[in-house]
C-alpha positions as CSV (number, residue, x, y, z in Angstrom):
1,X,0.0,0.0,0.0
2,X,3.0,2.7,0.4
3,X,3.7,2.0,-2.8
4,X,0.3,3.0,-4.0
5,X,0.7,5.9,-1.8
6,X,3.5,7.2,-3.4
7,X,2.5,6.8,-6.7
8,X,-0.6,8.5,-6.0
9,X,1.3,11.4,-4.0
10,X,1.8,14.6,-5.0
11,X,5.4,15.0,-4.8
12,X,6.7,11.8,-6.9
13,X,6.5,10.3,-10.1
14,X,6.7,6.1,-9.7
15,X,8.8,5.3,-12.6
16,X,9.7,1.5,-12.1
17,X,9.5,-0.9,-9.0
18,X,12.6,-2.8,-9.2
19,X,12.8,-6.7,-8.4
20,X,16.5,-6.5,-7.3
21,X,19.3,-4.1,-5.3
22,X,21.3,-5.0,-7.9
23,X,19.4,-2.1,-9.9
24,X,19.9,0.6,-7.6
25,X,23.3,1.8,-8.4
26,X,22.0,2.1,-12.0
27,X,18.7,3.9,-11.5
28,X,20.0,6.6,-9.6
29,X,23.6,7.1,-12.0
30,X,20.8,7.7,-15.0
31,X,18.8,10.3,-13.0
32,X,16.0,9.6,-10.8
33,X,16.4,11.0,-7.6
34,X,15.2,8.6,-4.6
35,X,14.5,5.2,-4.5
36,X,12.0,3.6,-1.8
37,X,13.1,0.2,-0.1
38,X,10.2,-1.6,1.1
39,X,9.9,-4.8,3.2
40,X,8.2,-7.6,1.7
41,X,6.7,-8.2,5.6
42,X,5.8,-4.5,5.4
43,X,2.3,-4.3,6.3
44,X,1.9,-7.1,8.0
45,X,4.9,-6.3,10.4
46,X,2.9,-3.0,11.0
47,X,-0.8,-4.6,11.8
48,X,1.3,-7.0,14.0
49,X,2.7,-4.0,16.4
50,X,6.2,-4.3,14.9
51,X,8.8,-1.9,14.2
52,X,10.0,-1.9,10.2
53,X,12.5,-0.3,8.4
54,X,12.1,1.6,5.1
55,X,15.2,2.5,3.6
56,X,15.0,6.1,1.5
57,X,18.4,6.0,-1.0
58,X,18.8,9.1,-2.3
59,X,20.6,11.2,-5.5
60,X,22.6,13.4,-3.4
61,X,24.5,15.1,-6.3
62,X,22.4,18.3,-5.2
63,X,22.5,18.6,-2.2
64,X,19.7,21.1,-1.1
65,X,17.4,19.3,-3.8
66,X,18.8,16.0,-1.7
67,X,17.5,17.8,1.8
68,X,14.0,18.7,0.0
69,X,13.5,15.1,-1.5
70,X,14.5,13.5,2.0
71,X,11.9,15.7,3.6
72,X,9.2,14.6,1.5
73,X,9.7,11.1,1.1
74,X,10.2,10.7,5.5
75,X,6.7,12.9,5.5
76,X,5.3,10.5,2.8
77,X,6.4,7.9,4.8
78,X,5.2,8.5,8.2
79,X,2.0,10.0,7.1
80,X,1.4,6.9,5.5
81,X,2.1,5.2,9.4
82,X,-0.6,7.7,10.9
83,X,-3.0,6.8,8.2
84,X,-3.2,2.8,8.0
85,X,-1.4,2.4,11.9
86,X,-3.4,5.5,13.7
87,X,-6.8,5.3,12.1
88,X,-7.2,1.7,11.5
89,X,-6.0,0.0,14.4
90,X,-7.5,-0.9,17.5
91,X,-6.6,2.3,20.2
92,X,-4.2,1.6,23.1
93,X,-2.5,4.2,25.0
94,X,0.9,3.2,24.3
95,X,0.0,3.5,19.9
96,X,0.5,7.0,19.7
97,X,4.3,7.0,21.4
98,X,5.0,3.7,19.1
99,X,6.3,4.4,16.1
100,X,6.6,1.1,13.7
101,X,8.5,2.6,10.8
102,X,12.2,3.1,11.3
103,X,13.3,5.2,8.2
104,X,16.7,4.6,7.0
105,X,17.7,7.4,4.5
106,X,21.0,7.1,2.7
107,X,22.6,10.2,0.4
108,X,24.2,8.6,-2.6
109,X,27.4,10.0,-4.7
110,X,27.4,13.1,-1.9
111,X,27.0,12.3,1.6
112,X,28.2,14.7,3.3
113,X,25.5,17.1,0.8
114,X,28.4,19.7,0.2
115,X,27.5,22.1,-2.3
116,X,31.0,22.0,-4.0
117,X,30.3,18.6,-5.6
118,X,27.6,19.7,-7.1
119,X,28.7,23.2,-8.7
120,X,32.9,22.4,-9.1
121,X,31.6,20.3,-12.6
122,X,28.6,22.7,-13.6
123,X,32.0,25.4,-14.1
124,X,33.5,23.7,-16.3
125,X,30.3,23.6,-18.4
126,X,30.7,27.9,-17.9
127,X,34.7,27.9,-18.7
128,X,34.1,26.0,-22.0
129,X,30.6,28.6,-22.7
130,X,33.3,31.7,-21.9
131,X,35.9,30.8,-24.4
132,X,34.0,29.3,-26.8
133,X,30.5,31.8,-27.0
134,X,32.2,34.8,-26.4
135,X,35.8,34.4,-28.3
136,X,34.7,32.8,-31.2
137,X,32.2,35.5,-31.1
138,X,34.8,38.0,-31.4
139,X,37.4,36.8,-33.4
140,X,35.1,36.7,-36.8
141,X,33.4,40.1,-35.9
142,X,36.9,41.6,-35.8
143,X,37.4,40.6,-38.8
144,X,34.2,42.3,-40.2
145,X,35.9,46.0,-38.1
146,X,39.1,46.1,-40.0
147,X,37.6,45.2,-43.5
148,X,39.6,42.1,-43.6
149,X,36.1,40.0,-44.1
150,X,35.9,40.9,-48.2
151,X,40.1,39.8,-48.3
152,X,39.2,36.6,-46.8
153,X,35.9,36.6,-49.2
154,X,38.1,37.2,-52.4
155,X,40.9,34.9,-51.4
156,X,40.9,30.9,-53.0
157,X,39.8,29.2,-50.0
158,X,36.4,28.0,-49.2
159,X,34.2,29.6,-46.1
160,X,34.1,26.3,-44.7
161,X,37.5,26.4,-44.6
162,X,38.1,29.8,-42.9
163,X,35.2,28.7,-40.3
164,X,37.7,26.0,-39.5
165,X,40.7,28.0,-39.5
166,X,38.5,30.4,-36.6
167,X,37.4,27.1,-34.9
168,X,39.8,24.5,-34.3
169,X,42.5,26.8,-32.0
170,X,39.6,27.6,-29.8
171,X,38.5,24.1,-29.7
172,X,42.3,23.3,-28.8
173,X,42.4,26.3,-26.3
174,X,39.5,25.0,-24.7
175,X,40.9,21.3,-23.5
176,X,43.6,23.7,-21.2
177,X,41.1,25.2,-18.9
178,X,38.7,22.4,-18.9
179,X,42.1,19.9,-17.9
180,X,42.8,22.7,-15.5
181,X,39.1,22.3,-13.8
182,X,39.2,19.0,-13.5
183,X,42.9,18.7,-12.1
184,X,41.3,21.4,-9.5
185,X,38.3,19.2,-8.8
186,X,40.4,16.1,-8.0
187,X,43.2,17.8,-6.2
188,X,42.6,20.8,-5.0
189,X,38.7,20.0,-4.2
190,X,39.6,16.2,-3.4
191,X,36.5,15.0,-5.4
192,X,37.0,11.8,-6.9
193,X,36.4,11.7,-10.5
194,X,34.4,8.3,-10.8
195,X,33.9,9.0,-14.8
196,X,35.6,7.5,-17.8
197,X,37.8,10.7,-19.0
198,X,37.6,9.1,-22.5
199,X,33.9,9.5,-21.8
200,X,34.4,13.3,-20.0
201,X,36.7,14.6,-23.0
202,X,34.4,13.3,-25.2
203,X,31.3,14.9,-23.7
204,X,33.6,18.4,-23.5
205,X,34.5,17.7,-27.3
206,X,30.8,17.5,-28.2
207,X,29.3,20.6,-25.8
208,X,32.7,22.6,-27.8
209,X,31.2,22.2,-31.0
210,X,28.0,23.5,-29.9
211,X,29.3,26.4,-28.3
212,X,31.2,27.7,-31.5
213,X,28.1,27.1,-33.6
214,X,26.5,29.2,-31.2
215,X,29.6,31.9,-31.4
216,X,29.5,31.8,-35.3
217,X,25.8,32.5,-35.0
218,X,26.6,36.3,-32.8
219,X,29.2,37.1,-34.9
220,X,26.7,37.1,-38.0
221,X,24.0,39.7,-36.3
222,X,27.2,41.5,-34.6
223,X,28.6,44.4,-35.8
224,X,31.3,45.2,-33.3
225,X,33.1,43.2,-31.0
226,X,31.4,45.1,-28.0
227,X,27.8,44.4,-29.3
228,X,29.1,40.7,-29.8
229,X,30.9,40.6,-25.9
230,X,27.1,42.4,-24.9
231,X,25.2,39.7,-27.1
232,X,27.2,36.8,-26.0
233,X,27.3,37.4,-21.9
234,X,23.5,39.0,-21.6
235,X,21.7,37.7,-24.2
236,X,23.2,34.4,-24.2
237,X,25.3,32.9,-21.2
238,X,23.4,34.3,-18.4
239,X,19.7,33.1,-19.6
240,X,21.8,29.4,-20.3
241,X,22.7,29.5,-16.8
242,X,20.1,30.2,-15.4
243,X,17.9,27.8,-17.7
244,X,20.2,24.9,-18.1
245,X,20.4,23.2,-14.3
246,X,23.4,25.1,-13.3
247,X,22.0,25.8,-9.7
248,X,18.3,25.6,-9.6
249,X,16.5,22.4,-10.5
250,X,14.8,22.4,-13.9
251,X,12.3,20.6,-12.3
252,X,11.1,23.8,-10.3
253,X,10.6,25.9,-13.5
254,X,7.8,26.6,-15.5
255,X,6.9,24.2,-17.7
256,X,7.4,26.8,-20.9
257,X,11.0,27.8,-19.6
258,X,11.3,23.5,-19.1
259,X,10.5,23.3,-22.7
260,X,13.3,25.8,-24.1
261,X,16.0,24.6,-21.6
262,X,15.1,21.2,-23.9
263,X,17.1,22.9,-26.4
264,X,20.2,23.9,-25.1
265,X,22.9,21.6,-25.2
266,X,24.3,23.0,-22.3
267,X,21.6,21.4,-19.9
268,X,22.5,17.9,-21.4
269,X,25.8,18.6,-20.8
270,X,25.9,19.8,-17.4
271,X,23.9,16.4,-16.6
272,X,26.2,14.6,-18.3
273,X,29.1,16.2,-16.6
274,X,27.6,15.9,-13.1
275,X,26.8,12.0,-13.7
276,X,30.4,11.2,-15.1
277,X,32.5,12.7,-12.6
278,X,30.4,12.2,-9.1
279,X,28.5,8.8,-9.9
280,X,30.7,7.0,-12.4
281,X,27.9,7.1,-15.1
282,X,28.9,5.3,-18.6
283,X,27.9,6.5,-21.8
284,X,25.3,3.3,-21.7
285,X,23.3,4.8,-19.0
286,X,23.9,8.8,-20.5
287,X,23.7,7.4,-24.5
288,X,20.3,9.1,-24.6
289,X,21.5,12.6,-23.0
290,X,24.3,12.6,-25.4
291,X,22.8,11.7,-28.4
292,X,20.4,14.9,-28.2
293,X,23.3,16.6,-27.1
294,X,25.0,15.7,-30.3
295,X,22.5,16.1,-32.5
296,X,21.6,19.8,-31.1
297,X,25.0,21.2,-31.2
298,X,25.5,19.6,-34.8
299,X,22.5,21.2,-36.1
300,X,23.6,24.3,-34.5
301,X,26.7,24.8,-35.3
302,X,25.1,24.0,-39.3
303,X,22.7,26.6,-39.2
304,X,25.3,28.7,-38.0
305,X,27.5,28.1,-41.0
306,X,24.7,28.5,-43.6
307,X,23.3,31.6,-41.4
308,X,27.2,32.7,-41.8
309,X,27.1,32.3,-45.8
310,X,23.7,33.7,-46.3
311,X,25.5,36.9,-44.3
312,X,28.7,37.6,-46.1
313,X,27.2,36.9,-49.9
């Protein structure tokens, strides 16, 4: 019946009941946020007067969403003990001072619920953003200011080519600081990085190329390096932040701001990210989450190119 509870609450979404332990570790590294333990007894040890444990395992990456989830699922729990234990048993004086359920609730990936572990990664997702966004931004828009744009134009080589010749040194550039980060997270920080870094590079590869299509796109409606450095931070890095999971829960938004943080590769990534270095996640149970992070960055970064075409014809 607590599992009928919680499905019918208010505050959780049942997405699978699991026949095993063995499938713990795996449902929480590919997102959900608390698994409930129940007693096969359960029930029956409560109509019989005796004390049961529920065990509450929960994704502690965040760890003030990790203090809020724990909150609800102990109130879920022990509201479910004053309903079935309270109201349907026989009175005694002693059954309001006995308590049957003994909750046992366990932070996974984060137990001690520092904030560190859960913003050190989500940086690296803003270094990569700040070189990328901004200085690819720049570097073609300065090219427009000193009239070197039509040279480039009129010289024998093809625009995919100079697009290249823009993109691959901050691509390069980009794999110092992100190194840098995660040297800092591990050493400095003392967070273990649980993550493939085959699978982390890759992932920073991926969320690189999505960040220059999105630098090639403000360079084509910039004019001037400052409208590009105005277009780039406020119109651009600052909504992704605040839209993309950095430090609230995506969860809490509305459900049209939900929709467009959908789109930005930069939520995918900083899952992805998060998962790799603090749970040890694989690219098995993250394939999905990088496969729409691929495909949007790809996309972008083409419609960037032909946007960048159509411009300088």
């Amino acid at each position: 019946m607590l599992a009928l509870r919680i499905r019918h609450s208010n505050f959780f979404h049942l997405k699978k009941i699991l026949k095993s332990s063995d499938e713990i570790d795996k449902i929480l590294k590919s997102g959900n946020d608390v698994i409930f333990v129940i007693p096969r007894d359960f029930q029956k040890r409560i109509y019989r007067n005796e004390t049961t444990q529920v065990k509450i395992i929960i994704d502690a990456v965040d760890g003030n969403k990790a203090n809020i989830v724990s909150g609800y699922a102990a109130n879920l729990t022990l509201n479910f003990y004053k309903k079935i234990y309270l109201e349907t048993l026989p009175y005694s004086k002693d059954k309001e001072q006995f308590n049957p359920i003994n909750l046992n609730i366990v932070a996974f990936f984060n137990p001690y619920l520092r904030a560190r572990s859960f913003m050190l990664p989500a940086i690296l997702g803003v270094i990569l953003m700040i070189v990328n966004i901004a200085l690819m931004s720049m570097a073609i828009v300065k090219e427009k200011e000193t009239g070197a744009i039509e040279q480039i134009i009129a010289a024998p080589i093809r625009r995919y080519q100079f697009i290249a010749g823009k993109s691959i040194p901050f691509l390069l550039l980009s794999l110092i600081p992100a190194t840098f980060q995660l040297l800092v997270i591990r050493y400095w920080f003392d967070i273990e990085i649980k993550g493939s870094l085959i699978f982390i590079y890759s992932s920073i590869l991926i969320f690189i190329v999505s960040n220059i299509g999105l630098g090639l796109l403000v360079s084509t409606a910039s004019k001037s390096q400052f409208q590009a450095m105005t277009i780039s931070f406020f119109g651009l890095m600052l909504p992704i932040l605040f839209i993309s999971g950095f430090a609230f829960p995506i969860e809490n938004m509305p459900n049209s701001i939900q929709l467009i943080s959908n789109l930005l590769p930069a939520k995918y990534f900083l899952k992805i990210i998060r998962a790799s270095i603090l749970k040890g996640a694989t690219v098995f149970e993250l394939i999905l989450d990088l496969l729409i992070m691929f495909f949007l960055g790809l996309s972008l970064l083409i419609f960037s190119i032909l946007n960048f075409k159509k411009r300088i014809k």
